[in-house]
N, C-alpha and C positions, 0 to 999 in steps of 0.2 A: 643883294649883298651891299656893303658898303661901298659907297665913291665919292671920295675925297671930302668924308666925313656926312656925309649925305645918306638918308635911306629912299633910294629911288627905286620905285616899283612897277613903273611904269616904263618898258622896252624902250620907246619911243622919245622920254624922255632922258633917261640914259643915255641916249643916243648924243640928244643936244647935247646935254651937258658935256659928252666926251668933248664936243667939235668944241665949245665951246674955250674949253679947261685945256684944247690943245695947245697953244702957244704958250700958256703956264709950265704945264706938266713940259714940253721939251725944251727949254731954256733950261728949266729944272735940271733934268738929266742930261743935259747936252748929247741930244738925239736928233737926229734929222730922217725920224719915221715918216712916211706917207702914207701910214695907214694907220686908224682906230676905227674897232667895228668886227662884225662876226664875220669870219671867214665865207669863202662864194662857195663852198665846194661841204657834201657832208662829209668825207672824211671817214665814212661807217660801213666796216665790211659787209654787215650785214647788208646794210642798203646796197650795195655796191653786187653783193652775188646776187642778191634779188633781182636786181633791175636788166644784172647780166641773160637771167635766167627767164625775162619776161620778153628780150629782145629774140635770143634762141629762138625760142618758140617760136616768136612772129617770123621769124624770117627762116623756118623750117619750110622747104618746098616753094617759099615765097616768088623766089624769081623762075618759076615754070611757068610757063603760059600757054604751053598749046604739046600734043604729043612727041611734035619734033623737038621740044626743047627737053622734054625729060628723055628721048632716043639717044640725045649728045650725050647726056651725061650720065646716064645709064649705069653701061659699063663701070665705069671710072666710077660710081657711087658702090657699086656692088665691090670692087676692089680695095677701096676705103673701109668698106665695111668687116671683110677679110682683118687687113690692117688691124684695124681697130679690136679685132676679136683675138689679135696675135698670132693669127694663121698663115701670115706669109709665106712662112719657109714650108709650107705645110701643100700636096698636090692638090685644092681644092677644084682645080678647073681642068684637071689633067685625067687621066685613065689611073684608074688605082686598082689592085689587087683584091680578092674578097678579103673578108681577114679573118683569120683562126679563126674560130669556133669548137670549142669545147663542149658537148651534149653531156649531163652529167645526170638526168634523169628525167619521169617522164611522169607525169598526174592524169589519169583520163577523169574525164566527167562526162556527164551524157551527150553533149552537144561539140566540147570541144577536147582538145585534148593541151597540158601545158607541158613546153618543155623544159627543161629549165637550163640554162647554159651560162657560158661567158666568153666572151671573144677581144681581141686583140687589135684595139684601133691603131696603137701604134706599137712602135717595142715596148712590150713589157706595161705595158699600163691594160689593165682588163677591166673588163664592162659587165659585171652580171646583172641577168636581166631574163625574162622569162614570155616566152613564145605561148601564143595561145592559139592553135590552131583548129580551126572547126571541121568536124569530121564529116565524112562524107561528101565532097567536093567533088563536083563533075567537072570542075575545070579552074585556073589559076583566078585567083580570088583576089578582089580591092585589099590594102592594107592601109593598118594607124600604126604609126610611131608614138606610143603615150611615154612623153617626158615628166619623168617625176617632180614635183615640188619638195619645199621643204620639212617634208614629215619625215618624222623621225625612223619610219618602217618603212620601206618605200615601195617596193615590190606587194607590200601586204598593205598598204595602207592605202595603194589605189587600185587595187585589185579587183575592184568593182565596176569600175571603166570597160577594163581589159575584158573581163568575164560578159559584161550587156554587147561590146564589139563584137565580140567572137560567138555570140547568141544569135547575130543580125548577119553571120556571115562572111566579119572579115578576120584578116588573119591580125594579129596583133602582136606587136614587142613592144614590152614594156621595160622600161632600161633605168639603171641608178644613176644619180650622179654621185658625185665623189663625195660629199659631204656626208652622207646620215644612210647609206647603205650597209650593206656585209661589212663592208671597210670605210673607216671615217675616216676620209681625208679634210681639205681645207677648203671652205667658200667666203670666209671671213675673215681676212687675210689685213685689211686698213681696221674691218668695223672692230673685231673681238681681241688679235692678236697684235695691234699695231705696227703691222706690215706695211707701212704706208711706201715702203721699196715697191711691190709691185708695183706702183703706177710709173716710179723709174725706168724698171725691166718692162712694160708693156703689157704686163701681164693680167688676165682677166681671169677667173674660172668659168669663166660663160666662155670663152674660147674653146677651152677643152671638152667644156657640156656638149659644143657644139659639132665639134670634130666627131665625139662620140656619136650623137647622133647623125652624124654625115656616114659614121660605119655603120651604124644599126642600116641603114636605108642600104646600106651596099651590100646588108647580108639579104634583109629584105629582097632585094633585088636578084639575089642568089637563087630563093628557091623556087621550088617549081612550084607549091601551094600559092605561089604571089604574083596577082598580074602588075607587074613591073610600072605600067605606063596610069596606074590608079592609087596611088597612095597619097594619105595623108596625115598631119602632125598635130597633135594638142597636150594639152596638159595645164594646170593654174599655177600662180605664183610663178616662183622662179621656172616650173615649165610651161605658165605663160610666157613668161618671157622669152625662153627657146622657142613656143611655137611662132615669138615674132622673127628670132633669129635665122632659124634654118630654112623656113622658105623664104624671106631676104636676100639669102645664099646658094640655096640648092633649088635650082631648076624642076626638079621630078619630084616635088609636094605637086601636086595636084588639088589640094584643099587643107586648109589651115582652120581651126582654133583657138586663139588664145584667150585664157583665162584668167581676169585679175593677175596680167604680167607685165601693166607698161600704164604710165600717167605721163604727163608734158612737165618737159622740165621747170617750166613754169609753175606748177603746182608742186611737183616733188621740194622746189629749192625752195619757194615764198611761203606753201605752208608746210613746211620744216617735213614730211612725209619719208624722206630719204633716210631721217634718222632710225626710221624700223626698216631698213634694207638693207640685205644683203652685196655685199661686195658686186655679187653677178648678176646686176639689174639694170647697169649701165655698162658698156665698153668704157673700156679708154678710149675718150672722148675726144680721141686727136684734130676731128675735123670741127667741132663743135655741131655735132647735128640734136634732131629730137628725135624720137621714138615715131614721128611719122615719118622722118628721112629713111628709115626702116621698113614701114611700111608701105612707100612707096615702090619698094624694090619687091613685094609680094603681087602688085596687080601685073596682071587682070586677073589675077587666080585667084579661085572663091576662097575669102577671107571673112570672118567675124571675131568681133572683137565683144570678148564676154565680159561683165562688170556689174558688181554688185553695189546699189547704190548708198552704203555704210559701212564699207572698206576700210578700216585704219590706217592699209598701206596705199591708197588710192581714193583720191576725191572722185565724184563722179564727174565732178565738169572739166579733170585734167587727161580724164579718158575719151571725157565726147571731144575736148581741142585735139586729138588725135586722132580719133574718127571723121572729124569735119576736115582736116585737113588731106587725109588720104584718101578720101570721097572723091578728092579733087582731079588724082590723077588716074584713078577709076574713070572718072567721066569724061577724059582724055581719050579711054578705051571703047569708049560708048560702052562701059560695062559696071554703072553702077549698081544693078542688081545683084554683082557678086559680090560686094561689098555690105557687110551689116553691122548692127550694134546691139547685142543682145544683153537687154536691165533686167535685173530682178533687184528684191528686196533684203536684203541681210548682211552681213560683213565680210569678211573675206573666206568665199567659199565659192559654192555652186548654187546658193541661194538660200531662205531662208526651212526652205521647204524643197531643197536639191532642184527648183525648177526651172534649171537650164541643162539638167543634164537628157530628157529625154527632147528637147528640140536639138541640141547640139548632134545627139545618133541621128533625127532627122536630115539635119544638113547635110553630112556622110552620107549616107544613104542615096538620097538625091542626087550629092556631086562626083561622087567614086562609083552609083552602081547603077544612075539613074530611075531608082524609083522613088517615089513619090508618099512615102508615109507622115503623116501627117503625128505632132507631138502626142494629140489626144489617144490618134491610134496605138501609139509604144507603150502608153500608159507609163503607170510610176515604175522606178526602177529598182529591183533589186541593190541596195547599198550596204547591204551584210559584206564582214570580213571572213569566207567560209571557211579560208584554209589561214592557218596560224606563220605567223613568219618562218619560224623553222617549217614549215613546211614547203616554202616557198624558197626557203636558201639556195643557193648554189652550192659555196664553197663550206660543204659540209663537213670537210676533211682540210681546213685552213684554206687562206687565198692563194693563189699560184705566187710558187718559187719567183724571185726578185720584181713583184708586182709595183710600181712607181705611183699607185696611188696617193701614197702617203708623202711621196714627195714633188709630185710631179711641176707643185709650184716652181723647183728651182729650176729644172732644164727646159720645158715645155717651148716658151720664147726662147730664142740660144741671145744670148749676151755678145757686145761686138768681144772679137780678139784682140789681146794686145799686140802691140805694134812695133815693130824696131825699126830704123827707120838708118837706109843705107849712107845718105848725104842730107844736107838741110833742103836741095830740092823737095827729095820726098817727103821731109817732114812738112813743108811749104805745103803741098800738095793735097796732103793729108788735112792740112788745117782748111783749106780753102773746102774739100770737098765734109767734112762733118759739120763747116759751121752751115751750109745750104740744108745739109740734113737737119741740122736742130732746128734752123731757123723753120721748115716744113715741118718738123713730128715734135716738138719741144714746145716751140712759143711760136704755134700755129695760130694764138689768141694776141698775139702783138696786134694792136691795133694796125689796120694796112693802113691808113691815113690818120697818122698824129696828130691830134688837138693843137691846136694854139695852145703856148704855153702860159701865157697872158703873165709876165713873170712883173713879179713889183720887190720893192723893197720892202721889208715890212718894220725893221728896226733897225739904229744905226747909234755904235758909241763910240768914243775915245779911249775908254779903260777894254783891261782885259785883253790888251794887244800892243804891240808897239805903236803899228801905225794905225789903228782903230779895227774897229769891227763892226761888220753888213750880216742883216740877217736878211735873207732872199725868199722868196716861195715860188714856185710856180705848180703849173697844171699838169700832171706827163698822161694822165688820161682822165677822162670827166668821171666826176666821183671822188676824184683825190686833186688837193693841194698838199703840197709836203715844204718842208722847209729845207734849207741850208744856210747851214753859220757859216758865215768867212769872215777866217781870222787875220789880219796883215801883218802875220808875224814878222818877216823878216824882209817886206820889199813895201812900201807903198802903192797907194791904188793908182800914181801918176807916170807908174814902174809897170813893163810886161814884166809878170814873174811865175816862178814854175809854183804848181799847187796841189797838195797833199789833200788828198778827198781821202777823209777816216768815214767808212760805214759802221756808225753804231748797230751795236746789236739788241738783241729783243729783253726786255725785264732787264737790262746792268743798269749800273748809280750814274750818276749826271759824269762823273768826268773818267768812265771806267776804261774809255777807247785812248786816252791821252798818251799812254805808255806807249799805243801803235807807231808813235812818231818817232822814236826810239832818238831820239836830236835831233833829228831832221828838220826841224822846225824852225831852227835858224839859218837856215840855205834856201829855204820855201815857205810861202801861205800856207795856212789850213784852212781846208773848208769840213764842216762835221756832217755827214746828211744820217738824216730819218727816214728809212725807207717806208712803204706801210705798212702798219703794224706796229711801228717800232715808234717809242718815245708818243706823245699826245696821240699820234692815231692806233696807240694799240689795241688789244683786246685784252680779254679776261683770258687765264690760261682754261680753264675752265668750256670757253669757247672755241679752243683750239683741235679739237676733235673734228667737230662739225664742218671748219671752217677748211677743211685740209682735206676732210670727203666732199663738201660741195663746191670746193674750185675744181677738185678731180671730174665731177661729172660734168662740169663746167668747160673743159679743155685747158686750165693751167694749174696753178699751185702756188700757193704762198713764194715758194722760192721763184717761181719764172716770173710772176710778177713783181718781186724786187730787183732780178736783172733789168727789167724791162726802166723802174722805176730809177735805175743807177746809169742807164742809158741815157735816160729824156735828161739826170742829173750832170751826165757829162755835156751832153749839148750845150746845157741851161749855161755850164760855167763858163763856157768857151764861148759865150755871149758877154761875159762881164768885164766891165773896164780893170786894167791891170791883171788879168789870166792869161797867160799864155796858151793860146788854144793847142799848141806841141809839146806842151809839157805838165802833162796831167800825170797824179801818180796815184794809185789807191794802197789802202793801211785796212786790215779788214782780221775779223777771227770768227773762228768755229764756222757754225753756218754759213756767215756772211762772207767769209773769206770764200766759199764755193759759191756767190754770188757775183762776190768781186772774182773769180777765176771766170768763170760764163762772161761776164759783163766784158771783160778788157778783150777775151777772145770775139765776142760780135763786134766790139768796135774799134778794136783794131789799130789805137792811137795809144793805150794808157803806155807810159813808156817802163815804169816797174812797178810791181804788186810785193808790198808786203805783208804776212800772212802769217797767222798765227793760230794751234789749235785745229790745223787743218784734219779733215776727216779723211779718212784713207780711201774711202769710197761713196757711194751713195748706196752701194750695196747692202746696207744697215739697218735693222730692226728697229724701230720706235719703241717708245711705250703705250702701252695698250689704250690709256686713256688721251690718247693723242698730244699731250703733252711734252716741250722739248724740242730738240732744232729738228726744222722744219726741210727735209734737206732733198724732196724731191723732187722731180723734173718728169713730165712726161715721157715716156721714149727714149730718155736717155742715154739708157743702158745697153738699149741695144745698137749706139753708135760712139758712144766715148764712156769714160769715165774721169773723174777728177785731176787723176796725175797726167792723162793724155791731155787733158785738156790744158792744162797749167804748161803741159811741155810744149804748147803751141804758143805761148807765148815768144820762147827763143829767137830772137839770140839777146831779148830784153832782161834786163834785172829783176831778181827774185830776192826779196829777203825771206828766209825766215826765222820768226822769233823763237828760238826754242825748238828743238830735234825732231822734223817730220819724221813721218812712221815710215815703215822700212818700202811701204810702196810705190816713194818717191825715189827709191834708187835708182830705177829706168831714167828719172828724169834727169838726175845727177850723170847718169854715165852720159846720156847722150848732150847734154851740154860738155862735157869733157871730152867725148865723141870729136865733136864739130868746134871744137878749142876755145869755149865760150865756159871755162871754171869759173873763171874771174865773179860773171856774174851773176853766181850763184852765191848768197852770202847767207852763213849759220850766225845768227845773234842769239845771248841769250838773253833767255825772258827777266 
């Protein structure tokens, strides 16, 4: 491009010329810049999830070194894992009840007989699913739990599995998930519907797959066809992936399965792979683990990992980084040989020529019955569809009376309660104990040890301000450099004086945030900041899809990482000559404003927030093509929401610009409550 009438094409010599042309160019402008030159930081989200998503990996299982270290942490990874799947509230480790079972009819064939039923994992949500039991049984027999994938028939579409199990003698349940069953419920909740609230609420639908399966096993365990102490779990796709989750979690698998269900985050995020998956392939990602943190929680129990090596949704080398990595803690057990990695040739199936599925009976075989058949001996496998889906139905006469399939995304996690709060102690109280919880289940991905912020000046004028104007940058985590304008509106920089941080928001015009100052600006500085995303580091909206599911699987979000970003921003100020590090104030709207709410509750100093546009909750629908404010938070919902959070700021001043929605009226009483109206102030926009 042109410089200062020059066409220089050479990087390097641009360079000179800037150093050169500097004491020209700022006498010019009366600038007292100390920098010309390309920024030290790329600045590019994409790089930026990538690089996130290459560290994950490496340091999955990394710091285990010998049996006792993975014994300590064991537990407490299994419990995480819980968490992460939204189980909590849920008796996973306790004594549970069998649960309902409805027997609604009965298929004999020669070898086995099917039953067909639906049972009651928890109130009101039903599971049909179809029993295959081999006749003639002298005694309580090995079972498989086969978790379905994503085909659109589900009981009929892997009814091939079921039928070769139940050929070789064992008993077998075959179970829907909620998506593409009898009843279509939701699994696509961020990808299809723009749900991107679940990751607020905590909510996964692999949580519920899994629960269900944790009942199937408990009916299993029921009957008397089933020896209790021999089961095992598989299925491909998203019931690979259950087969990595429930033996992760439930103790009484005895042998696991999975099939094209899990690649290293590393591959899913760097080669974009995640964009053909399903919502329920990753948890919320609270602790930031990988799919071997997972799999370590299956050893010593015989586990194979099945992969086909032209997968769409899975590279082969993001599946072997997850087998070499869980080998590891295998061989902690001295039990690498229960550990394997079963390749074949095709895309995402059971092979090109089905030829994983007659080794895979042999594994069973071997680990549930102890014998010894080798793949050659089972021969090919029958893979006919023989009985037609209606024939396989359950719920032939409609699903059961108030079934919560359909909804079960809204209660499944319970949401926290709202709060009234008797004195300002307990509202104190309450603040102190959710910002510990967010800080653990929200911005779990804050970096523990803060970069140097390595802060420079970058540009510096006389116009455009009373007493001049500094433009700043610093670092708040490697990857990004962002900027801050500071304006010396109304004190000099040789003045401590109090200062108005406006967080611009995403796609508005150069001066859109200005009105946030509502006058104010003659009483204080302004400083303007660019979070990221926003102004020079933003995206394409177009990117914004992508970019909102892979920080999700990542363990943060667009929004926790502009808390994080409005943090390191307030440090950075209360670093600079003429800020008063006591009198910080933010000016913020839509989104940003529940940034700037999060942001002044972790730090604990901002003295008032003004606020415009504000969203009533987080509890909010997107658009489907992920486009739009970005306004979720990990976990969040099941510990605060918006107006709780805002009313922690008390007994500091509130503006807002223009008529909060009716779900700040909690907030309004209890500042009038605790005799603090004063500073609550209604401006209009």
């Amino acid at each position: 491009m042109p410089f200062i009438g020059l066409e220089l094409k050479n990087k390097k010599m641009k360079y000179i010329y800037a150093i050169l042309l500097f004491p020209i160019i700022s006498i010019a402008q009366n600038v007292e810049s100390t920098l010309i030159g390309p920024m030290d930081q790329p600045n590019n989200i994409h790089y930026y999830l990538n690089r996130v998503a290459v560290e994950l990996t490496a340091q999955s299982l990394d710091s285990i070194n010998n049996l006792s270290d993975w014994e300590d942490v064991k537990a407490l990874k299994r419990r995480q894992l819980v968490d992460m799947l939204g189980l909590s509230s849920y008796p996973i480790f306790e004594p549970r009840i069998q649960p309902h079972v409805v027997r609604v009819d009965t298929i004999s064939e020669e070898n086995f007989d099917i039953v067909k039923l639906y049972y009651e994992s928890t109130d009101d949500l039903y599971v049909p699913a179809n029993l295959y039991i081999p006749k003639n049984l002298k005694e309580a027999a090995p079972a498989v739990l086969y978790v379905c994938g994503h085909a659109h028939t589900q009981k009929h579409h892997y009814q091939s599995h079921a039928r070769a199990l139940a050929d070789q003698g064992f008993v077998c349940l075959i179970i829907e998930t909620l998506q593409r069953g009898e009843v279509r419920g939701e699994h696509l909740g961020a990808y299809e519907n723009g749900w991107f609230q679940w990751y607020s609420r905590g909510y996964n639908p692999a949580g519920v797959e899994v629960w269900n399966g944790m009942r199937g096993i408990d009916l299993l365990s029921s009957l008397k066809e089933v020896d209790d102490s021999k089961i095992g779990v598989t299925g491909i796709s998203g019931g690979g992936s259950q087969s990595w989750y429930l033996p992760a979690v439930d103790d009484r698998i005895m042998a696991a399965v999975a099939v094209a269900g899990a690649g290293s985050l590393e591959g899913q995020i760097c080669q974009n792979t995640i964009d053909d998956h399903c919502d329920c392939m990753m948890p919320i990602n609270t602790y930031q683990w990988d799919f071997s943190d997972i799999g370590g929680l299956i050893a010593p129990r015989p586990f194979v990992i099945a992969q086909t090596r032209h997968d769409g949704y899975y590279s082969i080398e993001s599946v072997r980084t997850l087998y070499e990595k869980v080998s590891k803690i295998y061989g902690f057990y001295n039990a690498e040989e229960n550990i394997s990695m079963m390749e074949a040739p095709g895309g995402h199936s059971y092979g090109e020529n089905e030829e994983m599925r007659s080794p895979i009976l042999s594994f069973f075989l071997r680990e549930l019955t102890g014998k010894k058949v080798s793949p050659e001996e089972i021969g090919a496998l029958d893979i006919s569809k023989k009985w037609s889906d209606r024939d396989l139905a359950v719920y032939v006469d409609g699903q059961p009376k108030n079934d919560r399939t359909l909804t079960i995304q809204e209660t499944f996690v319970p949401k926290a309660e709202k709060v009234d709060w008797a004195n300002p102690d307990e509202l104190f109280k309450y603040r102190d104990s959710i910002k510990g919880e967010l800080i653990a289940q929200t911005f779990a991905a804050f970096p523990p040890n803060p970069c140097a912020m390595e802060g420079r000046k970058e540009f510096s004028t006389r116009n455009f301000s009373k007493y001049g104007r500094e433009i700043y940058s610093f670092v708040p985590e490697q990857g990004w450099r962002l900027k801050v304008d500071l304006r010396r509106t109304a004190y000099p920089k040789e003045e401590l004086a109090p200062v108005i941080l406006v967080l611009n928001s995403p796609n508005q015009g150069k001066w859109a945030s200005s009105h946030l100052l509502v006058g104010r600006n003659k009483d204080a500085n302004v400083a303007y900041f660019n979070a990221r995303g926003i102004g020079e580091t933003g995206w394409a909206d177009d990117q914004q899809w992508h970019i909102r599911r892979s920080a999700a699987w990542l363990g943060r979000t667009i929004a926790s990482m502009r808390v994080y970003d409005v943090l390191r921003c307030l440090d950075y100020l209360r670093s600079l000559k003429g800020v008063d590090p006591d009198e910080i104030h933010i000016a913020a709207s839509g989104e940003m404003a529940v940034v700037a709410a999060y942001a002044a509750l972790l730090d604990g100093r901002v003295n008032s927030l003004a606020l415009e546009n504000l969203p009533a909750s987080q509890d909010v629908k997107g658009e489907p093509n992920g486009r739009g404010p970005a306004l979720e938070m990990l976990n969040c919902l099941k510990i605060t929401d918006i107006p709780e959070v805002l009313t922690c700021h008390f007994p500091n001043k509130i503006l807002f610009i223009g008529d909060p929605p009716e779900a700040y009226d909690g907030l309004m009483k209890t500042y009038e409550k605790f005799g603090y109206s004063d500073s609550l102030i209604k401006l209009e926009k």
